[in-house]
C-alpha positions as CSV (number, residue, x, y, z in Angstrom):
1,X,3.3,-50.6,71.0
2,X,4.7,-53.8,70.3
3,X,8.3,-55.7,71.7
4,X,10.7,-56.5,69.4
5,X,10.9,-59.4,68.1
6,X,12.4,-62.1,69.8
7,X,13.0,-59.9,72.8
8,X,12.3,-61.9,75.8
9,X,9.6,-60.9,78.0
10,X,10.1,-58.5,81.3
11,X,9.4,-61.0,84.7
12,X,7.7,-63.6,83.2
13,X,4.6,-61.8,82.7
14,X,4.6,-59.8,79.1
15,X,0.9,-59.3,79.2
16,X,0.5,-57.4,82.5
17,X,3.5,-55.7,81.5
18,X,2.5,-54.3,77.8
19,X,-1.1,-53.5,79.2
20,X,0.5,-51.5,81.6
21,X,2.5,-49.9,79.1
22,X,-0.6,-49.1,77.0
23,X,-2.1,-47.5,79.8
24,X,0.6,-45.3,80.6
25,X,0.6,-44.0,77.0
26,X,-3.1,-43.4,76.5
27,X,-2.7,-41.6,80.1
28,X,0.3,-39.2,78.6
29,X,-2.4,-39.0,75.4
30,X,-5.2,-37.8,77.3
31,X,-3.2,-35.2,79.4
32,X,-1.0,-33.6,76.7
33,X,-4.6,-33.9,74.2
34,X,-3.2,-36.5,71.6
35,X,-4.3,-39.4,70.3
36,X,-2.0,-42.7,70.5
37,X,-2.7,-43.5,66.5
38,X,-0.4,-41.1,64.3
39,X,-0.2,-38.4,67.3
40,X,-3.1,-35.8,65.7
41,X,-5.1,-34.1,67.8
42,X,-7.5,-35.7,70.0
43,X,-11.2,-36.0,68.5
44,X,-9.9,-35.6,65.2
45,X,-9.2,-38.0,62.1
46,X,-5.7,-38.0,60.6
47,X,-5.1,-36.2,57.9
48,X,-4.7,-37.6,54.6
49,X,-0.8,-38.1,53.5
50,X,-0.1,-35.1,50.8
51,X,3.1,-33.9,48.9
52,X,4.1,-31.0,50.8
53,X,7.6,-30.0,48.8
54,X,7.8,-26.4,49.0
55,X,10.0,-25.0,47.2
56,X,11.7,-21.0,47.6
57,X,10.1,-18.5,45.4
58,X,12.3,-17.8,42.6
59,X,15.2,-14.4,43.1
60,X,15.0,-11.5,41.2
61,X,11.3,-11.9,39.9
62,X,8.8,-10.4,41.2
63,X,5.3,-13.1,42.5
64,X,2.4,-12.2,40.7
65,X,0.3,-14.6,41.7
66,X,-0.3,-18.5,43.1
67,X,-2.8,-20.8,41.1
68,X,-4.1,-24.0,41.6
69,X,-4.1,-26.1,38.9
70,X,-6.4,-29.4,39.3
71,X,-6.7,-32.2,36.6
72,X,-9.1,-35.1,36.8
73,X,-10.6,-38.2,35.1
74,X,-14.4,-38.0,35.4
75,X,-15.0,-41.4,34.9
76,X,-17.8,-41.7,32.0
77,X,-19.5,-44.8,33.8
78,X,-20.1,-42.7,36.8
79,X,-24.4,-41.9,37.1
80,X,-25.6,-38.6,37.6
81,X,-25.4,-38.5,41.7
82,X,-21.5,-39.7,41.6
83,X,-20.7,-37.3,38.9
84,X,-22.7,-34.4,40.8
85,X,-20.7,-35.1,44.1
86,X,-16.9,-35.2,42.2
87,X,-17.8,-31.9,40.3
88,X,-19.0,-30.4,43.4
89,X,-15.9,-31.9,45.5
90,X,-13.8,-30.1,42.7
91,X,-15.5,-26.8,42.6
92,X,-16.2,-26.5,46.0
93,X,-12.1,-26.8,46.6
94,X,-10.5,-23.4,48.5
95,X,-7.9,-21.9,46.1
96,X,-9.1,-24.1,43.0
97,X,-8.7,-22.0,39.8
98,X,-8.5,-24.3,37.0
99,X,-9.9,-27.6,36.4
100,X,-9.1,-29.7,33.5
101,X,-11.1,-33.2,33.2
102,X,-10.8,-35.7,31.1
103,X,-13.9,-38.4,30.2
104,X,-16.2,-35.4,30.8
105,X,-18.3,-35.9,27.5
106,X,-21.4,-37.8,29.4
107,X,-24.6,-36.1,29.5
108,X,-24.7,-35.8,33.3
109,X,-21.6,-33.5,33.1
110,X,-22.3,-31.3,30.6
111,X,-26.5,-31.4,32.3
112,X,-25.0,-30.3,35.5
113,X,-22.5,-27.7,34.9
114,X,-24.6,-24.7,34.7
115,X,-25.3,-24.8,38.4
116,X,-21.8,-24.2,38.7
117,X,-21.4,-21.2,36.1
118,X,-23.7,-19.4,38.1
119,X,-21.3,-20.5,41.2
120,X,-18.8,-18.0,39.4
121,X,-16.9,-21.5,37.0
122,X,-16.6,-21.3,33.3
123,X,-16.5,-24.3,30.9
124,X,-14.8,-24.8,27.3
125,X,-16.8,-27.9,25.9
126,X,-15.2,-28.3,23.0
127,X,-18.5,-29.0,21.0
128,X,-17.4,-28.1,17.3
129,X,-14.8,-31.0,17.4
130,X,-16.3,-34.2,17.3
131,X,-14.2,-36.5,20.1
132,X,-13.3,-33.7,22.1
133,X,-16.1,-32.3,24.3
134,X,-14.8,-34.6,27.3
135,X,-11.4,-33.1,27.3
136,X,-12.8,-30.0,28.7
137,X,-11.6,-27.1,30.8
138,X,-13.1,-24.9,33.9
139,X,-12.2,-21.8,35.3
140,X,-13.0,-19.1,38.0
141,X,-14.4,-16.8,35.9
142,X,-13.6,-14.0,38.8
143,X,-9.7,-14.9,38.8
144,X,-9.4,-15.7,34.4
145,X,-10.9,-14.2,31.4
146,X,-11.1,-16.1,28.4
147,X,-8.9,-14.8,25.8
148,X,-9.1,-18.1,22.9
149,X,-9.8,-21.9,23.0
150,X,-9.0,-24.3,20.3
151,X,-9.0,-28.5,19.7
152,X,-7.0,-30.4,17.8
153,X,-7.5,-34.3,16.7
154,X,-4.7,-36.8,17.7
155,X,-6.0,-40.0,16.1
156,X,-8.7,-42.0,15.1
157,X,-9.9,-43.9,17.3
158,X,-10.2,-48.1,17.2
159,X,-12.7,-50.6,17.7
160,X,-12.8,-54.3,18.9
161,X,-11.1,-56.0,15.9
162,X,-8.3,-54.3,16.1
163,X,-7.4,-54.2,19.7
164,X,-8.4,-55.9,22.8
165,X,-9.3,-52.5,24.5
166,X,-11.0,-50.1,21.9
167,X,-10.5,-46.4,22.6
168,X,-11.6,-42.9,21.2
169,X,-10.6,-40.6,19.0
170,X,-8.1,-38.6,20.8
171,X,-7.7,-34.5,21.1
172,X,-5.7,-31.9,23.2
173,X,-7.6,-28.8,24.0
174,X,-6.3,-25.6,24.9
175,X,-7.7,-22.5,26.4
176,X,-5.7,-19.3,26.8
177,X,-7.2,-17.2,29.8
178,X,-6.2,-14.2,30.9
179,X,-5.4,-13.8,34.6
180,X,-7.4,-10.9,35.9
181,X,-5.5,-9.2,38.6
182,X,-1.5,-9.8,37.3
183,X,-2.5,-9.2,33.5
184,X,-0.5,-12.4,32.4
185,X,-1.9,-15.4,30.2
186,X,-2.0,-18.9,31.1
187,X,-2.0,-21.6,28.2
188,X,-3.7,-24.7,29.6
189,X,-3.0,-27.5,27.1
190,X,-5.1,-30.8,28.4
191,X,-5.7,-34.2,26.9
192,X,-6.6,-37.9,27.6
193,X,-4.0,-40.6,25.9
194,X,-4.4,-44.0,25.6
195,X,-5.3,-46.5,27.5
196,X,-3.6,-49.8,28.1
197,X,-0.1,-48.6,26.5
198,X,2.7,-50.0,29.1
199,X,3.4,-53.4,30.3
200,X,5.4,-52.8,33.8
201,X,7.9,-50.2,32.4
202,X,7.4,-50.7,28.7
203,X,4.8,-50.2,25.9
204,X,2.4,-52.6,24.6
205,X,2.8,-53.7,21.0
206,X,-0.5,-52.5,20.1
207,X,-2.4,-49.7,18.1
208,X,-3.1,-48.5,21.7
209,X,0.3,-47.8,22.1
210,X,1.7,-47.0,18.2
211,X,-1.2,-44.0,18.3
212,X,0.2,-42.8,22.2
213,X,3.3,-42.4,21.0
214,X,2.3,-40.1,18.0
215,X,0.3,-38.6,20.8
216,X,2.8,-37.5,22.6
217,X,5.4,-37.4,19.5
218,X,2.8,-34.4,18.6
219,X,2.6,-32.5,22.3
220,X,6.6,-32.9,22.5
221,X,6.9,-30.7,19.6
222,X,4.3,-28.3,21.0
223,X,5.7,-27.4,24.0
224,X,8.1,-24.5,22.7
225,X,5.4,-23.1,20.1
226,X,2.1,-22.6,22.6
227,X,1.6,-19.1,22.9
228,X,1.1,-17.5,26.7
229,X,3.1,-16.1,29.5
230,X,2.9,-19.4,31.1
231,X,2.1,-22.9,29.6
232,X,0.7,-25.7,31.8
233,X,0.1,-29.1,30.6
234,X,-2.5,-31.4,32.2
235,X,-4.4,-34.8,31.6
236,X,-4.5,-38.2,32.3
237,X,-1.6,-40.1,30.2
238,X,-2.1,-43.4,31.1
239,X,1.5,-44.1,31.7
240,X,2.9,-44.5,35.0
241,X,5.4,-41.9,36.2
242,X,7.5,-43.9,38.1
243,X,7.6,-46.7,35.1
244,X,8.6,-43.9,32.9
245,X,11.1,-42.6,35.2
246,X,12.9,-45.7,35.8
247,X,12.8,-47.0,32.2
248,X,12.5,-44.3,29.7
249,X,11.6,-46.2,27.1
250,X,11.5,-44.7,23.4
251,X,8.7,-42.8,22.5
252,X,7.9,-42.4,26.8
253,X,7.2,-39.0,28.4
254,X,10.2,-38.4,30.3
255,X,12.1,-38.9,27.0
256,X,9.4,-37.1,24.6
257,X,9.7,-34.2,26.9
258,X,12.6,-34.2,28.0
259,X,13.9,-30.2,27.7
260,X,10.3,-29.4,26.6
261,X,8.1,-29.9,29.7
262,X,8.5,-31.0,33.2
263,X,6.1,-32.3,35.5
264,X,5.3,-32.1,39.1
265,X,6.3,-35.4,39.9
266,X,9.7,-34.7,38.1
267,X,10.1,-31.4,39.8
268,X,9.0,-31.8,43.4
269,X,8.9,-35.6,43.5
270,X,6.5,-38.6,44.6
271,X,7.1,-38.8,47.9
272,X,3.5,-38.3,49.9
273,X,1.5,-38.0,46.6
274,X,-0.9,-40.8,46.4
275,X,-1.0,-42.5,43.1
276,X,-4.1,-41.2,41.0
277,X,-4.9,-44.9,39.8
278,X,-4.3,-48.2,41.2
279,X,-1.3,-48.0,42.4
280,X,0.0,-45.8,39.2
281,X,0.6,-41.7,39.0
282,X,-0.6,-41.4,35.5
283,X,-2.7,-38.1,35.9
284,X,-0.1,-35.4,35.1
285,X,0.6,-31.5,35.6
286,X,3.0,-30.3,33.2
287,X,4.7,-26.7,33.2
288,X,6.3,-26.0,29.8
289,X,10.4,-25.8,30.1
290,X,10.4,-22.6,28.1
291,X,7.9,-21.0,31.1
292,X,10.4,-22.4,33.8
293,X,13.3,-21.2,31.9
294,X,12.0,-17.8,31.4
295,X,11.2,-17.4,35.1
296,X,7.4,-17.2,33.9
297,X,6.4,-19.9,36.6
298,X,7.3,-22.2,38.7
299,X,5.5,-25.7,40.0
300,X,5.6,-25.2,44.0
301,X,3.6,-28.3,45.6
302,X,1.5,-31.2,44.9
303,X,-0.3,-33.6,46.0
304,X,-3.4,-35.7,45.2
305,X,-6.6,-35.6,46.3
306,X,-9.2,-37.8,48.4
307,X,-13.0,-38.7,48.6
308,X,-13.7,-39.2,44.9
309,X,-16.3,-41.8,42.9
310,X,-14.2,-41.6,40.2
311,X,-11.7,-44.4,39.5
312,X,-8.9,-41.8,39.4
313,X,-7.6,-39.5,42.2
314,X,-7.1,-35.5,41.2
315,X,-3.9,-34.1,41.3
316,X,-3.6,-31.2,42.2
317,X,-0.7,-28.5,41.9
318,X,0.0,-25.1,43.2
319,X,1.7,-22.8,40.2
320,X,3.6,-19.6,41.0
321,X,3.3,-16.7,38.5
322,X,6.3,-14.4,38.3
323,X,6.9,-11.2,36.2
Protein backbone atom coordinates (compact mmCIF):
# COMPACT_ATOMS: atom_id res chain seq x y z
CA UNK A 1 0.00 0.00 0.00
CA UNK A 2 1.15 3.27 -0.57
CA UNK A 3 -0.48 7.10 0.43
CA UNK A 4 -1.48 9.23 -2.00
CA UNK A 5 0.52 11.53 -3.19
CA UNK A 6 0.93 14.61 -1.47
CA UNK A 7 -1.37 13.46 1.25
CA UNK A 8 0.04 14.51 4.45
CA UNK A 9 1.12 12.03 6.89
CA UNK A 10 -1.23 10.73 9.92
CA UNK A 11 0.48 12.17 13.55
CA UNK A 12 3.64 13.01 12.43
CA UNK A 13 4.80 9.62 12.23
CA UNK A 14 4.02 7.94 8.53
CA UNK A 15 6.46 5.17 8.98
CA UNK A 16 5.01 3.57 12.20
CA UNK A 17 1.79 4.25 10.73
CA UNK A 18 2.14 2.43 7.14
CA UNK A 19 4.09 -0.52 8.90
CA UNK A 20 1.26 -0.90 10.98
CA UNK A 21 -0.93 -0.82 8.10
CA UNK A 22 1.10 -3.54 6.32
CA UNK A 23 0.83 -5.63 9.17
CA UNK A 24 -2.74 -5.47 9.58
CA UNK A 25 -3.11 -6.61 5.87
CA UNK A 26 -0.74 -9.46 5.75
CA UNK A 27 -2.64 -10.44 9.15
CA UNK A 28 -6.27 -10.32 7.21
CA UNK A 29 -4.00 -12.36 4.32
CA UNK A 30 -2.90 -15.05 6.45
CA UNK A 31 -6.36 -15.64 8.15
CA UNK A 32 -8.81 -15.48 5.10
CA UNK A 33 -5.58 -17.66 3.09
CA UNK A 34 -4.50 -14.89 0.45
CA UNK A 35 -1.62 -13.46 -0.44
CA UNK A 36 -1.20 -9.46 -0.36
CA UNK A 37 0.32 -9.49 -4.17
CA UNK A 38 -2.67 -9.80 -6.74
CA UNK A 39 -4.93 -11.59 -3.98
CA UNK A 40 -4.26 -15.53 -5.38
CA UNK A 41 -4.19 -18.02 -3.18
CA UNK A 42 -1.69 -18.41 -0.63
CA UNK A 43 1.53 -20.65 -1.70
CA UNK A 44 0.68 -20.15 -5.17
CA UNK A 45 2.14 -18.05 -8.15
CA UNK A 46 -0.25 -15.68 -10.07
CA UNK A 47 -1.56 -16.76 -12.92
CA UNK A 48 -0.51 -15.58 -16.06
CA UNK A 49 -2.96 -12.63 -17.63
CA UNK A 50 -5.08 -14.56 -20.60
CA UNK A 51 -7.96 -13.34 -22.87
CA UNK A 52 -10.84 -14.79 -21.32
CA UNK A 53 -13.87 -13.27 -23.73
CA UNK A 54 -16.43 -15.91 -23.79
CA UNK A 55 -18.70 -15.56 -25.95
CA UNK A 56 -22.67 -17.37 -26.01
CA UNK A 57 -22.82 -20.39 -28.14
CA UNK A 58 -24.60 -19.60 -31.26
CA UNK A 59 -29.05 -20.23 -31.30
CA UNK A 60 -30.53 -22.56 -33.37
CA UNK A 61 -27.33 -24.75 -34.20
CA UNK A 62 -26.63 -27.45 -32.75
CA UNK A 63 -22.43 -27.71 -30.85
CA UNK A 64 -20.67 -30.34 -32.31
CA UNK A 65 -17.64 -29.95 -30.94
CA UNK A 66 -14.82 -27.30 -29.26
CA UNK A 67 -11.18 -27.28 -30.77
CA UNK A 68 -8.19 -25.71 -29.97
CA UNK A 69 -6.45 -24.26 -32.48
CA UNK A 70 -2.60 -23.27 -31.64
CA UNK A 71 -0.19 -21.51 -34.09
CA UNK A 72 3.47 -20.83 -33.36
CA UNK A 73 6.84 -19.52 -34.74
CA UNK A 74 9.49 -22.21 -33.92
CA UNK A 75 12.17 -20.06 -34.16
CA UNK A 76 14.87 -21.76 -36.67
CA UNK A 77 17.92 -20.50 -34.53
CA UNK A 78 16.58 -22.42 -31.63
CA UNK A 79 19.22 -25.82 -30.83
CA UNK A 80 17.86 -29.07 -30.42
CA UNK A 81 17.13 -28.88 -26.41
CA UNK A 82 15.03 -25.46 -26.87
CA UNK A 83 13.21 -26.81 -29.87
CA UNK A 84 12.61 -30.26 -27.87
CA UNK A 85 11.16 -28.30 -24.76
CA UNK A 86 8.63 -25.78 -27.15
CA UNK A 87 7.33 -28.90 -29.16
CA UNK A 88 6.89 -30.74 -25.95
CA UNK A 89 5.25 -27.51 -24.14
CA UNK A 90 2.89 -27.47 -27.29
CA UNK A 91 2.01 -31.10 -27.40
CA UNK A 92 1.86 -31.71 -23.96
CA UNK A 93 -1.02 -28.81 -23.83
CA UNK A 94 -4.75 -30.21 -22.36
CA UNK A 95 -7.32 -29.70 -25.20
CA UNK A 96 -4.61 -28.98 -27.91
CA UNK A 97 -5.84 -30.36 -31.28
CA UNK A 98 -4.13 -28.54 -33.95
CA UNK A 99 -0.80 -27.01 -34.19
CA UNK A 100 0.33 -24.95 -36.98
CA UNK A 101 4.17 -23.76 -36.87
CA UNK A 102 5.85 -21.65 -38.79
CA UNK A 103 10.00 -21.74 -39.12
CA UNK A 104 9.68 -25.49 -38.52
CA UNK A 105 12.02 -26.63 -41.46
CA UNK A 106 15.31 -27.16 -39.11
CA UNK A 107 16.62 -30.52 -38.70
CA UNK A 108 15.92 -30.72 -35.02
CA UNK A 109 12.18 -30.40 -35.65
CA UNK A 110 11.59 -32.63 -38.23
CA UNK A 111 14.51 -35.27 -36.03
CA UNK A 112 12.30 -35.01 -33.10
CA UNK A 113 8.75 -35.30 -34.21
CA UNK A 114 8.36 -38.93 -34.29
CA UNK A 115 8.55 -39.20 -30.62
CA UNK A 116 5.49 -37.36 -30.74
CA UNK A 117 3.61 -39.44 -33.57
CA UNK A 118 3.80 -42.20 -31.36
CA UNK A 119 2.37 -39.76 -28.53
CA UNK A 120 -0.87 -40.00 -30.79
CA UNK A 121 0.35 -36.22 -33.19
CA UNK A 122 0.42 -36.33 -36.81
CA UNK A 123 2.62 -33.98 -39.02
CA UNK A 124 2.15 -32.68 -42.84
CA UNK A 125 5.84 -31.63 -43.77
CA UNK A 126 5.35 -30.41 -46.77
CA UNK A 127 8.52 -32.11 -48.35
CA UNK A 128 7.54 -32.11 -52.20
CA UNK A 129 7.56 -28.24 -52.24
CA UNK A 130 10.78 -26.87 -51.89
CA UNK A 131 10.30 -23.67 -49.24
CA UNK A 132 7.57 -25.14 -47.60
CA UNK A 133 8.45 -27.94 -45.16
CA UNK A 134 8.60 -25.23 -42.22
CA UNK A 135 5.11 -24.16 -42.62
CA UNK A 136 3.92 -27.41 -41.36
CA UNK A 137 0.84 -28.65 -39.56
CA UNK A 138 0.12 -31.25 -36.45
CA UNK A 139 -2.82 -32.92 -35.40
CA UNK A 140 -4.27 -35.41 -32.80
CA UNK A 141 -4.53 -38.17 -34.80
CA UNK A 142 -7.39 -39.62 -32.25
CA UNK A 143 -9.63 -36.31 -32.61
CA UNK A 144 -8.71 -35.69 -36.93
CA UNK A 145 -8.29 -37.92 -39.83
CA UNK A 146 -6.44 -36.71 -42.73
CA UNK A 147 -8.60 -36.34 -45.66
CA UNK A 148 -5.91 -34.08 -48.28
CA UNK A 149 -2.90 -31.70 -47.79
CA UNK A 150 -1.56 -29.35 -50.41
CA UNK A 151 1.22 -26.23 -50.78
CA UNK A 152 1.31 -23.53 -52.82
CA UNK A 153 4.34 -20.99 -53.52
CA UNK A 154 3.75 -17.24 -52.76
CA UNK A 155 7.04 -15.71 -54.00
CA UNK A 156 10.47 -16.04 -54.52
CA UNK A 157 12.37 -15.38 -52.08
CA UNK A 158 15.38 -12.41 -51.88
CA UNK A 159 18.83 -12.13 -50.95
CA UNK A 160 21.16 -9.44 -49.47
CA UNK A 161 21.37 -7.05 -52.52
CA UNK A 162 18.14 -6.55 -52.81
CA UNK A 163 16.93 -5.89 -49.31
CA UNK A 164 18.42 -5.15 -46.04
CA UNK A 165 16.63 -8.32 -44.45
CA UNK A 166 16.63 -11.23 -46.94
CA UNK A 167 13.79 -13.72 -46.59
CA UNK A 168 12.52 -17.09 -48.02
CA UNK A 169 10.49 -18.23 -50.51
CA UNK A 170 7.07 -17.99 -49.17
CA UNK A 171 4.04 -20.79 -49.17
CA UNK A 172 0.61 -21.37 -47.46
CA UNK A 173 -0.10 -24.98 -46.66
CA UNK A 174 -3.34 -26.54 -46.12
CA UNK A 175 -4.48 -29.69 -44.67
CA UNK A 176 -8.20 -30.78 -44.68
CA UNK A 177 -8.82 -33.31 -41.65
CA UNK A 178 -11.67 -34.83 -40.96
CA UNK A 179 -13.02 -34.43 -37.34
CA UNK A 180 -13.59 -37.98 -36.07
CA UNK A 181 -16.50 -37.86 -33.73
CA UNK A 182 -18.86 -34.87 -35.38
CA UNK A 183 -17.99 -36.06 -39.07
CA UNK A 184 -17.28 -32.36 -40.22
CA UNK A 185 -13.99 -31.14 -42.09
CA UNK A 186 -11.75 -28.47 -40.87
CA UNK A 187 -9.53 -26.54 -43.57
CA UNK A 188 -6.49 -25.34 -41.87
CA UNK A 189 -4.85 -22.83 -44.20
CA UNK A 190 -1.20 -21.71 -42.50
CA UNK A 191 1.62 -19.54 -43.71
CA UNK A 192 4.61 -17.34 -42.61
CA UNK A 193 4.64 -13.67 -44.45
CA UNK A 194 7.26 -11.42 -44.52
CA UNK A 195 9.29 -10.03 -42.28
CA UNK A 196 10.17 -6.40 -41.75
CA UNK A 197 6.99 -5.11 -43.79
CA UNK A 198 5.43 -2.10 -41.42
CA UNK A 199 7.03 0.92 -40.09
CA UNK A 200 4.70 1.87 -36.89
CA UNK A 201 1.36 1.57 -38.79
CA UNK A 202 2.50 1.48 -42.38
CA UNK A 203 4.50 -0.67 -44.84
CA UNK A 204 7.94 -0.49 -45.73
CA UNK A 205 8.82 0.51 -49.25
CA UNK A 206 10.69 -2.58 -49.87
CA UNK A 207 10.49 -6.07 -51.73
CA UNK A 208 9.72 -7.26 -48.19
CA UNK A 209 6.71 -5.52 -48.29
CA UNK A 210 5.69 -5.34 -52.37
CA UNK A 211 5.85 -9.54 -52.05
CA UNK A 212 3.51 -9.35 -48.44
CA UNK A 213 1.09 -7.65 -50.07
CA UNK A 214 0.73 -10.18 -53.08
CA UNK A 215 0.88 -12.53 -50.15
CA UNK A 216 -1.97 -11.62 -48.66
CA UNK A 217 -3.55 -10.06 -52.11
CA UNK A 218 -3.47 -14.03 -52.89
CA UNK A 219 -5.12 -15.54 -49.35
CA UNK A 220 -7.75 -12.55 -49.58
CA UNK A 221 -9.10 -14.17 -52.60
CA UNK A 222 -8.96 -17.59 -51.07
CA UNK A 223 -10.97 -17.30 -48.28
CA UNK A 224 -14.45 -17.84 -50.07
CA UNK A 225 -13.03 -20.80 -52.39
CA UNK A 226 -11.23 -23.32 -49.53
CA UNK A 227 -13.17 -26.19 -49.42
CA UNK A 228 -14.38 -27.60 -45.74
CA UNK A 229 -17.12 -27.32 -43.31
CA UNK A 230 -15.01 -24.94 -41.45
CA UNK A 231 -11.89 -22.85 -42.61
CA UNK A 232 -9.37 -21.56 -40.06
CA UNK A 233 -6.50 -19.48 -41.00
CA UNK A 234 -3.33 -19.42 -38.99
CA UNK A 235 0.44 -18.15 -39.08
CA UNK A 236 2.66 -15.68 -38.17
CA UNK A 237 2.01 -12.30 -40.52
CA UNK A 238 4.46 -10.16 -39.28
CA UNK A 239 2.20 -7.26 -39.13
CA UNK A 240 0.95 -5.99 -35.97
CA UNK A 241 -2.77 -6.23 -35.21
CA UNK A 242 -3.31 -3.27 -33.49
CA UNK A 243 -1.13 -1.19 -36.25
CA UNK A 244 -3.43 -2.71 -38.80
CA UNK A 245 -6.45 -1.96 -36.90
CA UNK A 246 -5.76 1.60 -36.28
CA UNK A 247 -4.39 2.34 -39.75
CA UNK A 248 -5.70 0.08 -42.37
CA UNK A 249 -3.36 0.81 -44.67
CA UNK A 250 -3.82 -0.44 -48.44
CA UNK A 251 -2.86 -3.71 -49.16
CA UNK A 252 -3.07 -4.42 -44.88
CA UNK A 253 -5.02 -7.47 -43.42
CA UNK A 254 -7.85 -5.85 -41.93
CA UNK A 255 -8.57 -4.31 -45.34
CA UNK A 256 -7.39 -7.49 -47.55
CA UNK A 257 -9.78 -9.45 -45.50
CA UNK A 258 -12.14 -7.50 -44.74
CA UNK A 259 -15.68 -9.59 -45.38
CA UNK A 260 -13.38 -12.63 -46.19
CA UNK A 261 -11.81 -13.63 -42.80
CA UNK A 262 -11.89 -12.43 -39.28
CA UNK A 263 -9.53 -12.97 -36.61
CA UNK A 264 -9.51 -13.61 -32.95
CA UNK A 265 -8.21 -10.43 -32.14
CA UNK A 266 -10.95 -8.76 -34.29
CA UNK A 267 -13.67 -10.86 -32.90
CA UNK A 268 -13.01 -11.23 -29.21
CA UNK A 269 -10.44 -8.42 -28.80
CA UNK A 270 -6.89 -7.71 -27.27
CA UNK A 271 -7.64 -7.10 -24.02
CA UNK A 272 -5.49 -9.76 -21.69
CA UNK A 273 -3.79 -11.41 -24.71
CA UNK A 274 -0.17 -10.84 -24.44
CA UNK A 275 1.45 -9.75 -27.66
CA UNK A 276 3.18 -12.86 -29.38
CA UNK A 277 6.42 -10.66 -30.33
CA UNK A 278 7.93 -7.76 -28.72
CA UNK A 279 5.44 -5.85 -27.98
CA UNK A 280 3.41 -6.76 -31.39
CA UNK A 281 0.33 -9.45 -31.90
CA UNK A 282 1.47 -10.55 -35.22
CA UNK A 283 0.74 -14.40 -34.82
CA UNK A 284 -2.78 -14.77 -36.10
CA UNK A 285 -5.92 -17.21 -35.99
CA UNK A 286 -8.22 -16.55 -38.67
CA UNK A 287 -11.85 -18.14 -39.15
CA UNK A 288 -13.05 -17.70 -42.67
CA UNK A 289 -16.33 -15.19 -42.87
CA UNK A 290 -18.15 -17.67 -45.09
CA UNK A 291 -17.67 -20.44 -41.97
CA UNK A 292 -19.04 -17.65 -39.48
CA UNK A 293 -21.73 -16.67 -41.73
CA UNK A 294 -22.90 -20.09 -42.35
CA UNK A 295 -23.05 -20.84 -38.55
CA UNK A 296 -20.16 -23.47 -39.39
CA UNK A 297 -17.99 -22.06 -36.35
CA UNK A 298 -17.41 -19.69 -34.25
CA UNK A 299 -14.02 -18.23 -32.54
CA UNK A 300 -14.91 -18.40 -28.57
CA UNK A 301 -11.56 -17.33 -26.55
CA UNK A 302 -8.07 -16.54 -26.91
CA UNK A 303 -5.22 -15.92 -25.40
CA UNK A 304 -1.44 -16.39 -25.71
CA UNK A 305 0.71 -18.54 -24.20
CA UNK A 306 3.76 -18.54 -21.75
CA UNK A 307 7.22 -20.36 -21.01
CA UNK A 308 8.53 -20.53 -24.56
CA UNK A 309 12.37 -20.42 -26.04
CA UNK A 310 11.06 -19.19 -29.02
CA UNK A 311 11.13 -15.50 -29.84
CA UNK A 312 7.32 -15.58 -30.38
CA UNK A 313 4.48 -16.41 -27.91
CA UNK A 314 1.66 -19.13 -29.26
CA UNK A 315 -1.68 -18.08 -29.65
CA UNK A 316 -3.88 -20.02 -28.92
CA UNK A 317 -7.82 -20.11 -29.74
CA UNK A 318 -10.77 -22.19 -28.74
CA UNK A 319 -13.14 -22.89 -32.08
CA UNK A 320 -16.70 -23.96 -31.71
CA UNK A 321 -18.06 -26.50 -34.35
CA UNK A 322 -21.76 -26.22 -35.03
CA UNK A 323 -24.03 -28.30 -37.39
Amino acid sequence: MSEREGAPAASGRPWAVLAAVVAAVVLVGAVVGVSVAGLVPAGKAEPEPEGRQRVARLEGHELAATIRVVSQNVFHDLDRADTEHDMSRIFARGGVDVVAWQEAHTEHFVALHPRYRAQGWRTAYFDQAKGSQGDAISWRSDRFALVSRDAWPMHPGAGPRATQRPFAARWVTTVLLRHRESGLTVRVVNTHVNHFIETGQRFRRNINARYAKTHLAWLAERWDTWSGDVVVGTGDYNFDHADDRDARPRGGITREFEGRAVSSYEALGLAGVKPTLAGRWVDYVFLAQRTVDEGRAQLAAHRSLGGFRSDHRPLQATVRLYR
